[in-house]
C-alpha positions as CSV (number, residue, x, y, z in Angstrom):
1,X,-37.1,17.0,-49.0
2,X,-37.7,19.7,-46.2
3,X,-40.0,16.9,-44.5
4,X,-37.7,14.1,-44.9
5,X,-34.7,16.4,-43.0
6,X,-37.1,17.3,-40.5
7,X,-38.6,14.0,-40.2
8,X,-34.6,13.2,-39.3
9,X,-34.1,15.8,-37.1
10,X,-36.7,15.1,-34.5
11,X,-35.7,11.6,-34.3
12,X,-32.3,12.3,-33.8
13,X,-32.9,15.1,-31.3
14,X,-35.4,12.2,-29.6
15,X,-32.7,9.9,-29.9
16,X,-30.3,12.2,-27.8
17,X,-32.7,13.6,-25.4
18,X,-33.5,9.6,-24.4
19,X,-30.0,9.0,-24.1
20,X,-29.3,12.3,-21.6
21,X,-32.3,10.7,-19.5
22,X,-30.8,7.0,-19.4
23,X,-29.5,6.7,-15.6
24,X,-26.2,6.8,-14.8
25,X,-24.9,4.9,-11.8
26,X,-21.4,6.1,-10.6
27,X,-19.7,5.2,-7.8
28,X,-16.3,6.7,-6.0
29,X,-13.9,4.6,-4.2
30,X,-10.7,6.0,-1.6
31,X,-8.6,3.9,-2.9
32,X,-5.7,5.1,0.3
33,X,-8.6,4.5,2.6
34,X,-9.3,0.3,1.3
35,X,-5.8,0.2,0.8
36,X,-4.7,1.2,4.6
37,X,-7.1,-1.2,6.1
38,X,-6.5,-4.0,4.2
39,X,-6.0,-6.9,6.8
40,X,-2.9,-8.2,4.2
41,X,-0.9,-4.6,4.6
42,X,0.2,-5.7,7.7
43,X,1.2,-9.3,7.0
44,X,3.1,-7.8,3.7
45,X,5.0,-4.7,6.1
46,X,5.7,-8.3,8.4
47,X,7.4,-10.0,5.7
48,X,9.1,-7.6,4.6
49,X,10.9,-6.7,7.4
50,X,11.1,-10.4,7.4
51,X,12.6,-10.3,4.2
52,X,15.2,-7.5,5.0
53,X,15.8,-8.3,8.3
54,X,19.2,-9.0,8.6
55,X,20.5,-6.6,6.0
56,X,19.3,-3.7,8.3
57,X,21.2,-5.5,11.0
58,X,24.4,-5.7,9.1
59,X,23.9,-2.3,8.2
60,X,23.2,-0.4,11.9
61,X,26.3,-2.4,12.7
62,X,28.1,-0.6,9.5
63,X,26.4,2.8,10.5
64,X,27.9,2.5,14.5
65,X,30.9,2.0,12.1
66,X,30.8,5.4,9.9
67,X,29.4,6.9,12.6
68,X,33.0,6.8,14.7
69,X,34.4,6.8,11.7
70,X,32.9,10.7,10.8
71,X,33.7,11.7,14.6
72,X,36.9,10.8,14.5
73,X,37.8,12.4,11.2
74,X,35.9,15.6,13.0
75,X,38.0,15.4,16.2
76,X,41.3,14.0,14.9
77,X,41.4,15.2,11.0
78,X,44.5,17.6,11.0
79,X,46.8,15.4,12.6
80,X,45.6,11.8,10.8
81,X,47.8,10.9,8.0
82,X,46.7,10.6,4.3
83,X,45.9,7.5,4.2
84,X,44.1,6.7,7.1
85,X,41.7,9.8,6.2
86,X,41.0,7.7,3.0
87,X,40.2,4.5,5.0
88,X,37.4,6.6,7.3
89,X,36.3,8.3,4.1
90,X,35.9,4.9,2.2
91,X,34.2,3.3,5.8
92,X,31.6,6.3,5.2
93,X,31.2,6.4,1.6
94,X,30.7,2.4,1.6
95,X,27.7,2.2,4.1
96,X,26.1,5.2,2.3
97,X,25.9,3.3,-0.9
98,X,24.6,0.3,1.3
99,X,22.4,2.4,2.6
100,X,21.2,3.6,-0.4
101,X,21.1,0.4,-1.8
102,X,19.1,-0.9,0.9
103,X,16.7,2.1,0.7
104,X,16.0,1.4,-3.1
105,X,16.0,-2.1,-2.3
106,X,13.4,-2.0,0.0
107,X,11.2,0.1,-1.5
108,X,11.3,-1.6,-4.9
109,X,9.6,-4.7,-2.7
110,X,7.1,-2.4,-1.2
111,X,5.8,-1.3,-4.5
112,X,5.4,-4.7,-5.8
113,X,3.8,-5.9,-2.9
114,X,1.8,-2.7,-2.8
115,X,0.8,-3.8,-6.4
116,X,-0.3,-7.4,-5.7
117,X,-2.9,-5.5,-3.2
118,X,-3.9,-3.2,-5.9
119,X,-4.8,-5.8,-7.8
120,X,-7.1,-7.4,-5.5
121,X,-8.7,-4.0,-4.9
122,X,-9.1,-3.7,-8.8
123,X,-10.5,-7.2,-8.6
124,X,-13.0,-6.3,-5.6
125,X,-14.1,-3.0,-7.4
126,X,-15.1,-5.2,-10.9
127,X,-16.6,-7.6,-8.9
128,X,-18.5,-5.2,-7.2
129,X,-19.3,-3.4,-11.0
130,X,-20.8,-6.1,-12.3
131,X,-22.7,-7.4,-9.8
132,X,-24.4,-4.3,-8.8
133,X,-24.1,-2.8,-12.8
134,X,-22.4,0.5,-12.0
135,X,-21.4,2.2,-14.9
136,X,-18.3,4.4,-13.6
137,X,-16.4,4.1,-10.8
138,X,-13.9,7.2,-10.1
139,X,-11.1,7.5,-7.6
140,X,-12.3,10.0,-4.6
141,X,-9.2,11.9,-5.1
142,X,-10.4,12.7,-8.5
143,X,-13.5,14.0,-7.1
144,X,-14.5,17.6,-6.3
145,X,-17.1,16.2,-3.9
146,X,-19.5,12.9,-3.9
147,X,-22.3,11.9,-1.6
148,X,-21.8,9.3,0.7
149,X,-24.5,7.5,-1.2
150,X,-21.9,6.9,-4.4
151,X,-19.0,5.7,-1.9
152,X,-18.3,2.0,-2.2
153,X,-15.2,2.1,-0.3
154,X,-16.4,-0.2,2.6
155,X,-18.4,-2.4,0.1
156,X,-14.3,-2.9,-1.4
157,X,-12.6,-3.0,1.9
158,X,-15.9,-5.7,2.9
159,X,-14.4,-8.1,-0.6
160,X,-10.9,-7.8,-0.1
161,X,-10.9,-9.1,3.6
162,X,-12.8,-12.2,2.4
């Protein structure tokens, strides 16, 4: 029995010690990095202001407006009657909820758009995975250091501008 147990145990601790020796290839990736020099980021930030265009027109021209608007409530405030305070206050109050809106509108584009390029780096990294057979890739900022020989951010900034 004492044979048979240590029979076991050598092959086990063979098993594991070939296993700790297999090769590991890892590769790190600055995501910010591909991400900034994609050739696409500027055509998206183009349409986008495209896109929202003339809302942010419309709403400098609504900003000129609460603008006077808050100066004259400044200057003139003691001596404006009750109601015309409340029109100034509502000409202010309304373009900072458009403004607001506009803000959260905008950004809520940027993000998707900022997605669709995320995807194609994913893409680019798996493509580059399987052709080359790395076994983990890891974001740089998740990194305490890596060699420049494990970086394949230019190898993914090289796929996504085909």
């Amino acid at each position: 029995m004492k044979k048979i147990i240590s029979v076991l145990s050598i092959s086990v601790a063979l098993l594991f010690t070939g296993i700790a020796n297999a090769e590991v290839k890892i590769g790190v990736i600055d995501v910010m990095t591909v991400l900034q020099n994609m050739p696409q980021r500027e055509t998206v930030g183009q349409a986008l202001n495209k896109e929202f265009e003339a809302r942010e027109k419309s709403l400098r021209e609504e900003e000129k407006k609460a603008s006077d608007a808050a100066a004259r409530l400044k200057k003139d405030g003691l001596t404006l009657s009750s109601s015309e305070k409340t029109k100034l206050n509502k000409t202010i109050s309304d373009f900072e909820n458009k403004a607001q809106a506009f803000s959260t509108d905008y950004r809520k584009r940027e993000s998707e758009e900022v997605g669709k390029l995320l995807a194609k780096i994913q893409e680019a990294v798996k493509n580059i995975v399987t052709t080359e057979k790395y076994d983990i890739i890891l974001k740089a900022e998740a990194t305490l250091s890596a060699s420049d020989a494990v970086d394949i951010t230019n190898k993914v900034l090289e796929k996504v501008k085909k």
